[in-house]
C-alpha positions in Angstrom: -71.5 -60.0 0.7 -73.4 -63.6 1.8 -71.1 -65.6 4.4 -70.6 -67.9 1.9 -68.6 -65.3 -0.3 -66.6 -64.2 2.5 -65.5 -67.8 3.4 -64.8 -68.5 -0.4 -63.2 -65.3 -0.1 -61.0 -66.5 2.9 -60.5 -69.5 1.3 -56.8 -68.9 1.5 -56.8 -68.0 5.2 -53.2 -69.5 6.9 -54.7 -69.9 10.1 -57.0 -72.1 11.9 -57.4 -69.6 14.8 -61.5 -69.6 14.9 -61.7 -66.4 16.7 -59.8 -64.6 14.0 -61.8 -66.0 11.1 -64.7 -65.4 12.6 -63.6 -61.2 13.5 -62.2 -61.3 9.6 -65.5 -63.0 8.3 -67.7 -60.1 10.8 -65.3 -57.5 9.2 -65.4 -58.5 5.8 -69.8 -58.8 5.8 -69.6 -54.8 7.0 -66.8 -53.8 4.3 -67.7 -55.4 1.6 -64.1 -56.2 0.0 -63.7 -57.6 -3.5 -61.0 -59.7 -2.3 -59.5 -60.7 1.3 -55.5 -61.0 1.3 -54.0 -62.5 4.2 -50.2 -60.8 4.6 -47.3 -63.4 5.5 -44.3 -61.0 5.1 -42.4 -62.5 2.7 -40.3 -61.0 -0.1 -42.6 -62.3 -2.7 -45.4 -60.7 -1.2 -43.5 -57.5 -0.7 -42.6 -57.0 -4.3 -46.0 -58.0 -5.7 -47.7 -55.5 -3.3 -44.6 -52.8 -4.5 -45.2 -54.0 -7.9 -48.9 -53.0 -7.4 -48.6 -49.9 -5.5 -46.3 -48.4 -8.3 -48.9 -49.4 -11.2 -51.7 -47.9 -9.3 -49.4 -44.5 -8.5 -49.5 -45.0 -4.8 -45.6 -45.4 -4.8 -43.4 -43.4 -6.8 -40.0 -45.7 -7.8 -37.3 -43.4 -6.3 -33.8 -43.6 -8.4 -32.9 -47.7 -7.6 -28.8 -46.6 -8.1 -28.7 -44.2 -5.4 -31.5 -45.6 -3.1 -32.3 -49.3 -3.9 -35.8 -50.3 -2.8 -36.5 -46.9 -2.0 -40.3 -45.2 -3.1 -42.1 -42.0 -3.0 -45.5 -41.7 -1.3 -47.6 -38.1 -1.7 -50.7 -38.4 1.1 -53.9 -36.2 0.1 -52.6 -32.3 1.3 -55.5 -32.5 3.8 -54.3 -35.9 5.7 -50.4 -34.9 6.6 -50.6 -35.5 10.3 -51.9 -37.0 13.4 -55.7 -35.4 14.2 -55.8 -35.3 17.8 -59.1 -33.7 17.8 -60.9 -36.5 16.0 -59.0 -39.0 17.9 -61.3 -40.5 20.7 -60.8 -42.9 23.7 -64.0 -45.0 23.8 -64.9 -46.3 27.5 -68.2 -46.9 29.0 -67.5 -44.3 31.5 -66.7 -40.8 30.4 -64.6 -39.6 33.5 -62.5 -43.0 32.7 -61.1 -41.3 29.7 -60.5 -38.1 31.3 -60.0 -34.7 30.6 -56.7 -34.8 28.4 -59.0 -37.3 25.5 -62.0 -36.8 23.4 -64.7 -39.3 24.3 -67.2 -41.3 22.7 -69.5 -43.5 24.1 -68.4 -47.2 22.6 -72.5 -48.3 21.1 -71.7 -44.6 19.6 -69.0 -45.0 18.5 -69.8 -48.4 17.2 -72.9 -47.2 15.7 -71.2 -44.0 13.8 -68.5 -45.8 12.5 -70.7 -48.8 11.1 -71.7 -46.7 9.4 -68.9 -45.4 7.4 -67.5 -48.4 7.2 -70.7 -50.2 5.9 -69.4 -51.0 1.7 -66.2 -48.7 2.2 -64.8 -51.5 0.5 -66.2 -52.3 -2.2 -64.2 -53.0 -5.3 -60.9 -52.7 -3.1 -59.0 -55.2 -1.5 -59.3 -55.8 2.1 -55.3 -56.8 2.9 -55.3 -58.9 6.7 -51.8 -57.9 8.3 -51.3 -60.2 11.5 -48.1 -58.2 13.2 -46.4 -58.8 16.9 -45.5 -55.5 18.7 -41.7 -56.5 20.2 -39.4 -59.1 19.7 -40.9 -62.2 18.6 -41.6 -64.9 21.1 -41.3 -62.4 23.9 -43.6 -62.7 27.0 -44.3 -58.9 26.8 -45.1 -59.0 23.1 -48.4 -58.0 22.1 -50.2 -59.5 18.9 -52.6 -57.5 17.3 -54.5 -58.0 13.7 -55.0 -54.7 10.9 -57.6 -54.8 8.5 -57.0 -52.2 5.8 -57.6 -51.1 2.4 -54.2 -49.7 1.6 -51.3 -51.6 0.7 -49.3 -48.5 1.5 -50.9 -49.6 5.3 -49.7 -53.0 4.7 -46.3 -52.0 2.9 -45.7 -49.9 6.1 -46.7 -52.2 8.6 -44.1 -54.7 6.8 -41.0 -52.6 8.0 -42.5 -51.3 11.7 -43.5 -54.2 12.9 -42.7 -58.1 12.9 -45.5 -58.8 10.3 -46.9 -61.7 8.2 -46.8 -65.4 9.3 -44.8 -65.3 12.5 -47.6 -63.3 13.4 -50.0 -66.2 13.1 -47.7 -68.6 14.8 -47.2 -67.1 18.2 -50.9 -66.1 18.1 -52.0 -69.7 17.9 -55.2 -70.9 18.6 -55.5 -67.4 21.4 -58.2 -65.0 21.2 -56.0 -62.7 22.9 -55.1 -59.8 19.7 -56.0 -56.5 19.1 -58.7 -56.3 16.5 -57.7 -53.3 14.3 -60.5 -51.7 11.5 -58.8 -49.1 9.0 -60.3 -47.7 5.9 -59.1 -44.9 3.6 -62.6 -43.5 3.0 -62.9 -40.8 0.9 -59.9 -39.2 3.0 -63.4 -36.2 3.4 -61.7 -34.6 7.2 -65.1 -34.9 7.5 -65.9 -38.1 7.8 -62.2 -39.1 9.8 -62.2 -40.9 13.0 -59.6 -43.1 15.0 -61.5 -44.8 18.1 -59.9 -46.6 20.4 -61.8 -49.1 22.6 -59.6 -49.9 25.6 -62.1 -52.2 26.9 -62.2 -54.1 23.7 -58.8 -54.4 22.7 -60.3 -52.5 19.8 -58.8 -49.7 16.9 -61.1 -48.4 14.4 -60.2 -45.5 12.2 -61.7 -44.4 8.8 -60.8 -41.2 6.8 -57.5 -41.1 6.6 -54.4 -42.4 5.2 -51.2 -40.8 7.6 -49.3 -42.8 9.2 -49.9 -42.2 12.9 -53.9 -42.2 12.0 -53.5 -46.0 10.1 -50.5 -47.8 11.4 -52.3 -49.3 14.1 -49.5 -50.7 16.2 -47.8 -47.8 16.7 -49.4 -45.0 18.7 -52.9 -46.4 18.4 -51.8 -50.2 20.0 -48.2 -49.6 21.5 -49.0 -46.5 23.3 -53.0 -45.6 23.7 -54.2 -49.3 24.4 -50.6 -49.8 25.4 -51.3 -47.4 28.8 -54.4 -48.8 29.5 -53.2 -52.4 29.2 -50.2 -51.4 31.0 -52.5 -50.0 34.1 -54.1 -53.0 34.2 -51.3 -55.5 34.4 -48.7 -53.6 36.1 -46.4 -52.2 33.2 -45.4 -48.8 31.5 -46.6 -47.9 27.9 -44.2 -44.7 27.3 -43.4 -42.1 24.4 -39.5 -43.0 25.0 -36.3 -44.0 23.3 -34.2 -46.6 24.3 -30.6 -46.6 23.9 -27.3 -48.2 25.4 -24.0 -46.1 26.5 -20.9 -48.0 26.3 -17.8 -46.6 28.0 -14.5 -47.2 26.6 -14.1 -49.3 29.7 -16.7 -51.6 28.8 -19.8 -50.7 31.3 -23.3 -50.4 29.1 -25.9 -48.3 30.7 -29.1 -48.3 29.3 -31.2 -45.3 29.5 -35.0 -44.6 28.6 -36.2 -41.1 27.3 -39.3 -39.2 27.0 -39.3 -36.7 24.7 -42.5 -34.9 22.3 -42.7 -35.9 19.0 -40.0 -33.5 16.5 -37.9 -32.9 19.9 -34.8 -34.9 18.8 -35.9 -38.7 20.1 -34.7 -40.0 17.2 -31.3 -38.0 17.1 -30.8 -38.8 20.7 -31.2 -42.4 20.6 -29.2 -42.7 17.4 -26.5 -39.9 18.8 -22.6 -40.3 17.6 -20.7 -38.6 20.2 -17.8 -36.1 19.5 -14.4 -36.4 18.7 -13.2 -36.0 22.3 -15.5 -39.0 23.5 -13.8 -41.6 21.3 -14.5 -45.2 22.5 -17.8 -44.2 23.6 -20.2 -45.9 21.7 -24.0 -45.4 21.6 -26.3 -48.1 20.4 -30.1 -47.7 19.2 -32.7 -50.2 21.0 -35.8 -48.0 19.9 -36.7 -44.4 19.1 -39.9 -43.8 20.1 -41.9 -46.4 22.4 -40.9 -48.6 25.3 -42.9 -50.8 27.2 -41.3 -51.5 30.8 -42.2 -53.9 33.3 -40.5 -54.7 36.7 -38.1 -57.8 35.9 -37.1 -60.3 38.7 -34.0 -59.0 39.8 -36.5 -55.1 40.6 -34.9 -53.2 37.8 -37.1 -51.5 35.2 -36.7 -53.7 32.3 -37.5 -52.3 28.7 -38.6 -53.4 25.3 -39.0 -52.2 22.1 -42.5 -53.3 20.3 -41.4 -51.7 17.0 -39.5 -53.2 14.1 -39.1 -49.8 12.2 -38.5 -46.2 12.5 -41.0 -43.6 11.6 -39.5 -40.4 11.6 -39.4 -36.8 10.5 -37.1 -35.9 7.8 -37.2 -32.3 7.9 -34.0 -31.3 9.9 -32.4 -35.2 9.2 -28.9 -34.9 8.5 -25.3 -36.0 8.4 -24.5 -33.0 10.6 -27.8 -34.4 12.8 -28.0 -38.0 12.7 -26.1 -39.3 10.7 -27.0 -42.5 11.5 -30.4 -42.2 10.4 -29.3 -41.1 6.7 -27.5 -44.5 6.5 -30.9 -46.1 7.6 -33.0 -44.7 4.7 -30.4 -45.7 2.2 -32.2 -48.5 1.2 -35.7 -50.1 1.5 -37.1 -47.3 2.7 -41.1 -45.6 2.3 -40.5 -41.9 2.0 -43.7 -39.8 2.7 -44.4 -36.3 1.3 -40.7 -35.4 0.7 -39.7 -33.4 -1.8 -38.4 -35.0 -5.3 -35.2 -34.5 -7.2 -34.4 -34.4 -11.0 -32.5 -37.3 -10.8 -35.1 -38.7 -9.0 -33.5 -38.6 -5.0 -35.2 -37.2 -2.1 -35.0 -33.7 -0.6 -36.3 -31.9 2.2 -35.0 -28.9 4.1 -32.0 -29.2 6.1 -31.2 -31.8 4.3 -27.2 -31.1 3.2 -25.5 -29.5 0.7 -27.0 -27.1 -1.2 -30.9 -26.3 -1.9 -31.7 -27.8 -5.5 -32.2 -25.4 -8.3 -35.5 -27.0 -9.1 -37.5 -29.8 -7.5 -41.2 -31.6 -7.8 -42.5 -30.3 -4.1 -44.6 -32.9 -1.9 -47.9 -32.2 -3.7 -46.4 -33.3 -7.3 -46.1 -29.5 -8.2 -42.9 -27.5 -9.5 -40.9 -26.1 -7.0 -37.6 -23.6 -7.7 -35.1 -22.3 -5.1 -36.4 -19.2 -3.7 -40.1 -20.2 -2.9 -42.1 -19.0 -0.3 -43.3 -22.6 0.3 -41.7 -25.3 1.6 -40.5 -28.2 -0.9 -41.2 -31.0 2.1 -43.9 -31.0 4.0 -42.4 -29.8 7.8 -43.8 -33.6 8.7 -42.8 -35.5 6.2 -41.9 -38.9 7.1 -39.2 -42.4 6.5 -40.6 -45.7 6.9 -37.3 -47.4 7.6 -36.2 -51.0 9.2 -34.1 -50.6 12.4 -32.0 -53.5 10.7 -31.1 -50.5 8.3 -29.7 -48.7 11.3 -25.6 -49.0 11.8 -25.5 -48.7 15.6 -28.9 -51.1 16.1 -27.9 -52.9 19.7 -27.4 -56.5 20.1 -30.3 -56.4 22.3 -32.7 -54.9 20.5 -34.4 -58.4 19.5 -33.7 -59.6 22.9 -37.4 -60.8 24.4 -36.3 -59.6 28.1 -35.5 -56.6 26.4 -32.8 -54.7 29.0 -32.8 -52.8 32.2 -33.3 -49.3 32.4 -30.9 -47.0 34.8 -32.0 -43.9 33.8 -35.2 -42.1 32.4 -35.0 -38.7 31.0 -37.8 -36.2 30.7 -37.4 -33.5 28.2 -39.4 -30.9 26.0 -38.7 -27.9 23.5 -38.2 -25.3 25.5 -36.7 -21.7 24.7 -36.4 -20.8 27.9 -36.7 -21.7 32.6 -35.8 -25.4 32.1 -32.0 -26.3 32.5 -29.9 -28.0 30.3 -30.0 -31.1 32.8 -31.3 -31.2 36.3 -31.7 -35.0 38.8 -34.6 -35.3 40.6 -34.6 -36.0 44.2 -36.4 -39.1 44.2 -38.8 -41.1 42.7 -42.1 -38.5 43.0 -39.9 -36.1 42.4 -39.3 -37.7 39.0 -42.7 -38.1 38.6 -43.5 -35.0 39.2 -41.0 -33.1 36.5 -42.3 -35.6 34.2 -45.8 -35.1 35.4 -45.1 -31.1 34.4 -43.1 -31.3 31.4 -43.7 -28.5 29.0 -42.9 -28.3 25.7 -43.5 -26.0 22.4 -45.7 -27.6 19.7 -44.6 -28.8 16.4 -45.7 -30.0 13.3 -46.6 -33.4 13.9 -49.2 -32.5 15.1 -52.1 -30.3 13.4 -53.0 -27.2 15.3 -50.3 -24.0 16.1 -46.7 -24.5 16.0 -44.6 -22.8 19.1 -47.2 -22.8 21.7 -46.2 -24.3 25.2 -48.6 -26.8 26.1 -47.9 -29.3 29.2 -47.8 -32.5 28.2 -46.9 -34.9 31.0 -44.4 -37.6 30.0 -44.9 -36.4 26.2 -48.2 -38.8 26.6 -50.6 -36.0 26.2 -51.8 -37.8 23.2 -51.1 -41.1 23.7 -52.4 -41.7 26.9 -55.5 -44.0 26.7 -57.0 -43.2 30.1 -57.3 -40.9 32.8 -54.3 -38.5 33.6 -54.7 -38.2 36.8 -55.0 -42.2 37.4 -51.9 -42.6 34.9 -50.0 -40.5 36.7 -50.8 -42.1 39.8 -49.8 -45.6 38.3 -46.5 -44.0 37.7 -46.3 -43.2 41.6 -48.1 -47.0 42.2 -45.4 -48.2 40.6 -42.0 -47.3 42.9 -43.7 -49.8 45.1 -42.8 -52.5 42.7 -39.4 -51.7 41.7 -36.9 -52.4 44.4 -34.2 -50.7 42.0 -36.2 -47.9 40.4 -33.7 -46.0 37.6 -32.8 -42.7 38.3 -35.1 -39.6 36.9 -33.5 -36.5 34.8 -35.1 -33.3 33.2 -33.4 -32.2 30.2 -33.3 -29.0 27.5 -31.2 -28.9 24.6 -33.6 -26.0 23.4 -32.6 -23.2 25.8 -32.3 -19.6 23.8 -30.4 -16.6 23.9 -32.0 -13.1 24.7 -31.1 -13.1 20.4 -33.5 -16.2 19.9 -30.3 -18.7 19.1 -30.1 -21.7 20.9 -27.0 -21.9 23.3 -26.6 -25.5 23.4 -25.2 -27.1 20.3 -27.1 -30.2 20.9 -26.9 -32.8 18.6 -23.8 -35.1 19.3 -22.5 -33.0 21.8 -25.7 -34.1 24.1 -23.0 -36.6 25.1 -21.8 -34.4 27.3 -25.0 -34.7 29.7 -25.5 -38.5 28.9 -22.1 -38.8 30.0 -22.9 -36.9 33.2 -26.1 -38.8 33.7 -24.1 -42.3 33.6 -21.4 -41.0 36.1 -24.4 -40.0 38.6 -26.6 -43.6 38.0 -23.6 -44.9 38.9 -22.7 -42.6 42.1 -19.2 -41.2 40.3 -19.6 -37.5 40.4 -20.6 -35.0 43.0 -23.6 -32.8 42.7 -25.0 -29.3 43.6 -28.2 -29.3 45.3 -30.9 -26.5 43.8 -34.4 -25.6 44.9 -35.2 -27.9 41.8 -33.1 -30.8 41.8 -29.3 -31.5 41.3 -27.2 -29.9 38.8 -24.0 -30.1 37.9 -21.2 -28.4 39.5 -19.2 -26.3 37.9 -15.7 -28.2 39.1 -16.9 -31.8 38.2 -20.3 -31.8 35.7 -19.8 -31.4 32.6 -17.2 -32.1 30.1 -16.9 -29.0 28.1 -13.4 -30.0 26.4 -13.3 -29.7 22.7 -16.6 -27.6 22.7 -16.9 -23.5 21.8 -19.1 -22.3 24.3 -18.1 -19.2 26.5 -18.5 -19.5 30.5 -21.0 -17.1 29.7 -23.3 -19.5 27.7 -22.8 -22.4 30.4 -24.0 -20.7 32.9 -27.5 -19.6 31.0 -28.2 -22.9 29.4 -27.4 -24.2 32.7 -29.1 -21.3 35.0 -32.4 -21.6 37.3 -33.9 -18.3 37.6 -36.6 -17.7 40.4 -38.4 -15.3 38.8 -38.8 -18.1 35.8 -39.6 -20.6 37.6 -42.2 -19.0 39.7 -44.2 -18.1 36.7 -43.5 -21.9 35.7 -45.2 -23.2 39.0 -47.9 -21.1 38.8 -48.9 -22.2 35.0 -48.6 -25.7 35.8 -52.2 -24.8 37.9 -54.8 -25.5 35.2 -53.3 -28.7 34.3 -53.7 -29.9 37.9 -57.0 -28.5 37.9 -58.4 -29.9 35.1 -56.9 -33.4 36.5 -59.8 -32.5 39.3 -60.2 -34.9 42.6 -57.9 -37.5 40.3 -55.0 -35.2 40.6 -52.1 -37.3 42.9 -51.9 -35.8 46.2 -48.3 -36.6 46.2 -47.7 -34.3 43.0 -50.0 -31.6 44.4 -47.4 -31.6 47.6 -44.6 -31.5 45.3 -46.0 -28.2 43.9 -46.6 -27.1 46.6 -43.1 -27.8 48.4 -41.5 -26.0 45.1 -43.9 -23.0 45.7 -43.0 -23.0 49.6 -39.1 -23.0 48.7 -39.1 -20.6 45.9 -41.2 -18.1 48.3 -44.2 -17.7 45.7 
């Protein structure tokens, strides 16, 4: 394509900003697009693009009486997840992306993917989506720029983040965006990368079409750049919900949470509670990313970057969350769900009864009985938060709120409590640091296996561990009113395999408790671990049928556990080498010296 095509083909540009035509123009000479669309997030434009997706079978028009706006998208079988293994962190230095990423030097990487990319675009259309990560005209936003040959990309894009024109306004004349490449390819695994280049403000990923491989401002921006940004100017990039408690009294307490992906995040952060905690009320800021930086008044103050909720339907219900089936009523991208007669979605767990007969995720017949599953165990809803019928007040808010509590917590069947307070800061740290959790399918590779992932940013992280954990110790330094740090389990099994806790809406219970103790109202017992709650004054247990029994395993710390705990948690602090914090080596080493190991 001569330069002269690509600025005919730019023509329409709506931007002046000579920094992004000239990335656009660099871009387009390497792709080779038929035609450039810039993306301005208006109705028109999303009905055109719908209109388009649905004639070239992209999108599949769900039933328009019982879900308005709703569609259907079936990914190639082969690209149904995140592929952490062809994910790389691309930094000059090899030891700066550590031992938790794949690395690739950047001219390599540079020099690989040019490849690929060179005429990847020919006869498609390359769609520009300008898109702000949190609310608009925030000082902690971040602007970042997706090129990409799918409009299912740019149909996405419209509903998790603040895309389109208002974009382009708060980016101005300023060079400082996040340039972000994305082709399709030939979807060949073969030929699938996602690069990151910290150093850059740089995403480039080919091969794929998932969501958490192409939707650049989620994982790729928000979190993996996100960290390394957030090293460099003194924030936190996290894997966390946010959500506001109000008592009946009034008081809002707003609490940030870590948890894997497919652990509940979204459940959590959109929780009703029970019966016997009317006129609590808890209200959804995000569900899966915060950014937090220290605000004047030294609280830990957190926003949202995302516009949109990307979550796993398998499991979604009204028993669940059912606050999240109100938010894919309407205007919602369904991805490799299963297909109804009438033509409604269906995956498992969803309620009522299992369909007679359905049209599985791949397009193929599916009847009741089947050995395989009729929704693939990731599929996914592409949903506005505006959808969601507890969104907070202040999830638009630029300052975004102040954090009083952050909660760690993984999938495990067994040794971790159903809630325990750390001592202090490190201490926080430290159970964060050493967070366990089983593995699930969102990400390829073995399901059930415990791997530690620290924070749940095992893949997200964009640099070293060892130096992001040490930014999260760096950082008590700069937050004269740090929130309060919890470990939680809702996952603990019997010696029959079934989990104790009932979860779900009754979590509650241990939010409830974790208010009362930011706010100094209840009394504690101290453990070799942390505090717990006492038996007298914890938890609230009214209304719920669990035997004293139960309580006291899901609740229980036993040495013997919790020695073998310690003592696996060695190869991850081994492999963090001489970057491994000296104060969360001491902490292991305190726990070790206390338990008698």
């Amino acid at each position: 394509m001569a330069p002269t095509q690509t600025a005919a083909l730019q023509g329409n540009a709506p931007t002046k900003n000579a920094e992004l035509l000239a990335w656009v123009a660099k871009m387009a000479q390497m792709t080779q697009p038929d035609n450039i669309v810039w993306c301005d997030g208006s109705e028109e434009e999303k009905k055109r693009f719908t209109d388009l997706a649905v004639k070239e079978g992209i999108l599949i028009p769900l039933n328009q009486q019982k879900r308005p706006g709703c569609y259907l998208h079936r990914s190639n079988p082969n690209d149904v997840a995140r592929v952490e293994h062809l994910t790389f962190i691309c930094t000059t230095n090899k030891e700066d992306a550590g031992p938790t990423n794949n690395w690739m030097e950047p001219e390599a990487a540079y020099t690989k993917l040019t490849h690929l990319f060179s005429g990847c675009m020919k006869g498609r259309t390359m769609y520009v989506v300008p898109y702000v990560m949190g609310p608009l005209g925030s000082p902690y936003a971040k602007i970042g720029v997706e090129l990409t040959d799918s409009v299912y990309v740019a149909l996405n894009m419209r509903i998790m983040t603040r895309m389109g024109k208002p974009a382009l306004d708060m980016l101005g004349d300023s060079n400082d965006f996040n340039r972000g490449l994305h082709s399709t390819g030939d979807l060949n695994p073969d030929r699938r990368y996602i690069c990151h280049f910290p150093q850059d403000n740089t995403i480039w990923s080919f091969g794929s079409g998932y969501g958490g491989n192409v939707l650049l401002g989620k994982k790729c921006l928000a979190l993996r750049i996100g960290s390394y940004l957030g090293q460099h100017e003194g924030w936190l990039a996290e894997h966390m919900l946010i959500l506001g408690v109000t008592s009946p009294k009034g008081e809002t307490t707003y609490v940030a949470a870590a948890f894997p992906s497919a652990c509940g995040k979204t459940n959590f952060a959109m929780m009703i509670p029970p019966k016997e905690y009317e006129g609590w009320k808890i209200e959804t800021v995000g569900d899966d990313i915060a950014w937090m930086r220290v605000g004047p008044d030294g609280r830990l103050w957190a926003i949202n970057p995302e516009a949109g909720y990307f979550g796993v339907a398998p499991g979604t219900n009204y028993k669940s969350n059912p606050n999240a089936m109100a938010s894919v009523a309407k205007d919602t991208l369904f991805t490799n769900v299963a297909m109804t007669a009438d033509g409604d979605v269906w995956w498992e767990g969803m309620d009522g009864e299992v369909p007679e007969e359905l049209t599985d995720w791949q397009g193929r017949p599916w009847k009741r009985g089947s050995g395989e599953k009729a929704a693939h165990p990731n599929s996914r809803f592409t949903a506005p938060a505006s959808n969601n019928p507890v969104l907070s007040p202040k999830a638009n808010d630029p300052m975004g709120v102040p954090i009083s509590a952050i909660i760690f917590g993984g999938r495990r069947s067994n040794t971790v409590p159903l809630v325990i307070q750390a001592f202090n800061w490190t201490h926080g740290v430290f159970l964060g640091a050493t967070m366990g959790s089983e593995t699930t399918a969102a990400a390829t590779g073995k399901v059930g296996v415990v791997r530690r992932d620290p924070m749940a940013m095992l893949p997200f992280c964009g640099y070293h561990m060892g130096d992001y954990l040490q930014h999260w110790l760096n950082m008590q330094k700069k937050i004269s009113h740090p929130p309060k740090i919890f470990q939680v389990n809702w996952f603990r099994q019997d010696k029959n395999g079934k989990f104790i806790w009932p979860g779900f809406g009754d979590n509650m219970r241990v939010l409830e408790w974790i208010v009362n103790r930011v706010h100094g109202r209840v009394p504690t017992e101290e453990t070799l671990l942390g505090w717990v709650p006492r038996a007298d004054q914890g938890l609230n247990l009214k209304g719920l049928d669990l035997s004293p029994d139960a309580v006291s395993e899901v609740t229980s710390i036993k040495e013997d556990e919790w020695k073998a705990e310690l003592k696996s948690q060695e190869p991850f602090f081994e492999s963090l080498g001489l970057k491994a914090p000296e104060a969360l080596t001491l902490q292991r080493k305190l726990l070790i010296s206390r338990l008698g190991s």
